[in-house]
C-alpha positions as CSV (number, residue, x, y, z in Angstrom):
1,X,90.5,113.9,79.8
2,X,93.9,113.1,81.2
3,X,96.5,111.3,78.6
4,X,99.8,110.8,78.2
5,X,102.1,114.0,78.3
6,X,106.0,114.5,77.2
7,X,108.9,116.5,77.7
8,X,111.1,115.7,80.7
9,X,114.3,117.2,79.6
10,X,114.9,120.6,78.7
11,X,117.8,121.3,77.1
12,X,119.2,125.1,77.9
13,X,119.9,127.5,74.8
14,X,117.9,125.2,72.9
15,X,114.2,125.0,71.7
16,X,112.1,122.5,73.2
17,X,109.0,120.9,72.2
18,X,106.2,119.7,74.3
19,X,103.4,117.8,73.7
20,X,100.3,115.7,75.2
21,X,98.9,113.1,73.1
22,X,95.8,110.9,72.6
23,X,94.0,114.1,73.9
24,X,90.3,112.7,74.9
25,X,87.0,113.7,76.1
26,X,87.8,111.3,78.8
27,X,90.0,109.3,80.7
28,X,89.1,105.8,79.3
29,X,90.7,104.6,75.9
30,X,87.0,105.0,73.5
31,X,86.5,108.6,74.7
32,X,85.8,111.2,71.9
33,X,88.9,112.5,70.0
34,X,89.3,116.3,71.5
35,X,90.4,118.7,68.8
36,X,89.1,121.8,69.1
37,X,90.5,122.9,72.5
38,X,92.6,125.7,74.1
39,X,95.9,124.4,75.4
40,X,98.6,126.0,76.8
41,X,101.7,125.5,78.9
42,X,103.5,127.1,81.7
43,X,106.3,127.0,83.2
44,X,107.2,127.5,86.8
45,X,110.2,126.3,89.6
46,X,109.2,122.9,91.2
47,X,108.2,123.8,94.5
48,X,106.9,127.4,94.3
49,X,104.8,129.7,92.2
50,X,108.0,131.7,90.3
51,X,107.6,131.6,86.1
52,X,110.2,130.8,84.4
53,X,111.4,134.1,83.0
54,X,112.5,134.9,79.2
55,X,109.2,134.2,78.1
56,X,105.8,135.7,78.2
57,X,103.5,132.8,79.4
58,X,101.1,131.0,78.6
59,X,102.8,129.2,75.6
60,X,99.7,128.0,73.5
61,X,100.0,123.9,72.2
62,X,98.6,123.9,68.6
63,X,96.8,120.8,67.0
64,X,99.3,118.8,65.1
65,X,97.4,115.6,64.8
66,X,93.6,115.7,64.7
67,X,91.9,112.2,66.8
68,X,89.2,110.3,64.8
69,X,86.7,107.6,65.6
70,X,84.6,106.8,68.7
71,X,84.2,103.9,70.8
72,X,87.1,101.3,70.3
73,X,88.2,102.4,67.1
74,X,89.1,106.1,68.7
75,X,92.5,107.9,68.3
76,X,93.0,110.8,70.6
77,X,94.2,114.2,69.2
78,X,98.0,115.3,69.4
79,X,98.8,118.9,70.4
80,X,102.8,120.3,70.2
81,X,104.3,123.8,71.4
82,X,108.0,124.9,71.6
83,X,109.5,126.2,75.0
84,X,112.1,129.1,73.3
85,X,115.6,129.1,73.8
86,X,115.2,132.3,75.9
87,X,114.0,130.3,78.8
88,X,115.9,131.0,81.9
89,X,116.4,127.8,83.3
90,X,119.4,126.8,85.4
91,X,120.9,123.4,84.6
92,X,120.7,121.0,87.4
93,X,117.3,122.5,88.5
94,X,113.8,120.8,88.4
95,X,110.8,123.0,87.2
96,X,107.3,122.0,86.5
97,X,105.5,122.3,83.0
98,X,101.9,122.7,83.6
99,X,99.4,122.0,81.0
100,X,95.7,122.8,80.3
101,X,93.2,122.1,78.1
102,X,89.9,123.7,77.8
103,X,87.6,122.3,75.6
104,X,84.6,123.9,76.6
105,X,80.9,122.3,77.8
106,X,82.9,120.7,81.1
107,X,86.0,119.2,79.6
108,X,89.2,120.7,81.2
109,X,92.2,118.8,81.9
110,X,95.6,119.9,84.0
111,X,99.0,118.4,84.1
112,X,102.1,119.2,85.6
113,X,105.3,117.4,83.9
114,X,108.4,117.4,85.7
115,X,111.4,118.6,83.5
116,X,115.0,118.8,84.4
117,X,117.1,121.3,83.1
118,X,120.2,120.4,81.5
119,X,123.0,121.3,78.7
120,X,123.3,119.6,75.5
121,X,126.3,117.3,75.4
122,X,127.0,115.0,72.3
């Protein structure tokens, strides 16, 4: 059940959006679409154990995109959240977004994404 996650940038004072996609039952391309699931996100400094504060966390990913099919013809599930701009992130600093889904009957996946915190320049 592990697929392809995003967010590596998170810009301060700004809402951010996170995301895994192609959410399956398992790791191979034809597994089952997942989309009844409890994801969430959190988010901690790289390195330790310390939440972000600003937020109250877990941040729960809702289903954007259901996945249809099986075998070949499968499309995974898509599932987005918003990290608030009340995040306390310090630009210049790496912190870990860490991701699970729980589907039930077995099927748990975990990521951690890497983000880098930064400020918004045009």
């Amino acid at each position: 059940m592990s697929r392809l996650t995003e967010l590596q940038i998170a810009y301060l004072a700004n809402d951010n959006r996170i995301g895994i996609r192609d959410l399956r039952a398992d790791s191979v391309q034809s597994g089952s679409p997942i989309n009844t699931a409890s994801v969430t996100v959190t988010m901690v400094l790289s390195g330790t154990a310390s939440t972000v504060g600003g937020v109250s966390w877990p941040i729960a990913l809702t289903l954007v995109t259901s996945g249809t099919g099986t075998g070949e013809d499968a499309r995974g599930s898509r599932w987005e959240g918003v990290l608030p701009d009340a995040l306390s992130l310090t630009a210049g600093e790496h912190y870990q977004a860490e991701v699970t889904a729980n589907a039930g009957d077995g099927f748990l996946g975990f990521w951690k994404i890497r983000v880098l915190a930064k400020h918004r320049e045009s």
